[in-house]
PLY file of the C-alpha trace (Angstrom):
ply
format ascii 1.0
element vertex 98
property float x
property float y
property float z
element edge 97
property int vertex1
property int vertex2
end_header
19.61 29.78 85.47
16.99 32.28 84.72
14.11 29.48 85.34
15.52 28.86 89.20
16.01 32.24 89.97
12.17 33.21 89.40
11.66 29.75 91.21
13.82 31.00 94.06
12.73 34.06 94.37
9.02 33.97 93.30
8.26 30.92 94.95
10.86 29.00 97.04
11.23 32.25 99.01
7.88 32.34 100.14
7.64 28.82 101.68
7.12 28.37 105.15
10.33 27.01 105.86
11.97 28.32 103.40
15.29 29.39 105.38
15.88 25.97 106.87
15.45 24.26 103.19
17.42 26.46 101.13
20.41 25.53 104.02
19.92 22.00 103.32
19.89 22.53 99.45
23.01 24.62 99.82
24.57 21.18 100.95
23.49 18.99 98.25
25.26 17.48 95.37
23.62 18.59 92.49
24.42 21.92 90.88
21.16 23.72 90.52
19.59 22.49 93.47
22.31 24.35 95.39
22.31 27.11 93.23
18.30 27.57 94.25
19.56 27.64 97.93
22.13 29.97 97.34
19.54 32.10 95.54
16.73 31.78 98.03
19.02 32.54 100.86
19.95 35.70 98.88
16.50 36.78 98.59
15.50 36.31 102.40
18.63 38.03 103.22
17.50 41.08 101.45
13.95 40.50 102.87
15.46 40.96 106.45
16.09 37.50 107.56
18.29 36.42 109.80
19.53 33.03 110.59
20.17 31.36 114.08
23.47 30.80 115.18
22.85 26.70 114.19
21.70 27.79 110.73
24.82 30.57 110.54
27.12 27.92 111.15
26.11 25.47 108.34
25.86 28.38 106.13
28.95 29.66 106.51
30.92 26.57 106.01
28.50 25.46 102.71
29.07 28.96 101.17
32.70 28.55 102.27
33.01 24.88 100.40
31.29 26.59 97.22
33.49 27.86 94.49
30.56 30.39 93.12
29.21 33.75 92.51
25.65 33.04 93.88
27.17 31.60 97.32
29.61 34.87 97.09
26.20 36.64 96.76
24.57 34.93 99.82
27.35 35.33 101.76
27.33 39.60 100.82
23.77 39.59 101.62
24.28 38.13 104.76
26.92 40.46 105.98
25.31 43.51 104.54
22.31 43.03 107.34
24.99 43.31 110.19
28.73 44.51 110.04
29.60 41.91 113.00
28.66 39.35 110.83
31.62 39.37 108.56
34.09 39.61 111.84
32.39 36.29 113.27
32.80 34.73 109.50
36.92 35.39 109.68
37.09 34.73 113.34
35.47 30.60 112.10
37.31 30.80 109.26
40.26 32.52 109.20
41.76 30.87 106.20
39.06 32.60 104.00
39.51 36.10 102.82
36.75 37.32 101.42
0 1
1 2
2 3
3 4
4 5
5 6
6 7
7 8
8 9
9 10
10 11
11 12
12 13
13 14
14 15
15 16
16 17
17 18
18 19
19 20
20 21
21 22
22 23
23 24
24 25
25 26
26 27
27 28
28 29
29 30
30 31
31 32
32 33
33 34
34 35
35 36
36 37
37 38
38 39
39 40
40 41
41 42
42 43
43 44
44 45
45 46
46 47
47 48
48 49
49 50
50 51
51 52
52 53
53 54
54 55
55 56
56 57
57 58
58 59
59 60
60 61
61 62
62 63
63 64
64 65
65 66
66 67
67 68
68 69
69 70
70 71
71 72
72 73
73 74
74 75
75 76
76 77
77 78
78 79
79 80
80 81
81 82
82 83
83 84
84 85
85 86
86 87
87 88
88 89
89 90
90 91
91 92
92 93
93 94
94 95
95 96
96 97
């Protein structure tokens, strides 16, 4: 995975709409093309970006339907920007511990 993270991070992250595409790769079926949405969300989250509540919702429930350690990482990065985040997360999902 070394290739997609510099492609996630060096490049994918830098796109213009790179928030709304890494969602929708987060939801397709092939392996690495979620794993580069994962990633890329990752790297805007530590950037400072925030999603709307539209985009927080499909996140959520695509990093919630992923077994993995890079949605696991999205989903840290995400709370770490705001500590109400992860209280919102349990109250939509309260089946899912983190």
């Amino acid at each position: 995975h070394e290739n997609a993270d510099h492609l996630a991070h060096q490049i994918l992250s830098k796109l213009p709409d790179a928030t709304e595409k890494a969602i929708e790769w987060t939801l397709e079926e092939s392996e690495i093309t979620r794993y580069c949405g994962f990633q890329t969300l990752s790297h805007l989250f530590r950037q400072g970006k925030t999603l709307t509540a539209e985009q927080e919702e499909t996140f959520f429930a695509s990093a919630t339907n992923e077994a993995s350690t890079t949605a696991v990482r999205a989903l840290t990065c995400y709370f770490d920007q705001d500590d109400n985040r992860l209280r919102r997360y349990k109250d939509r999902f309260p089946g899912q511990e983190q």
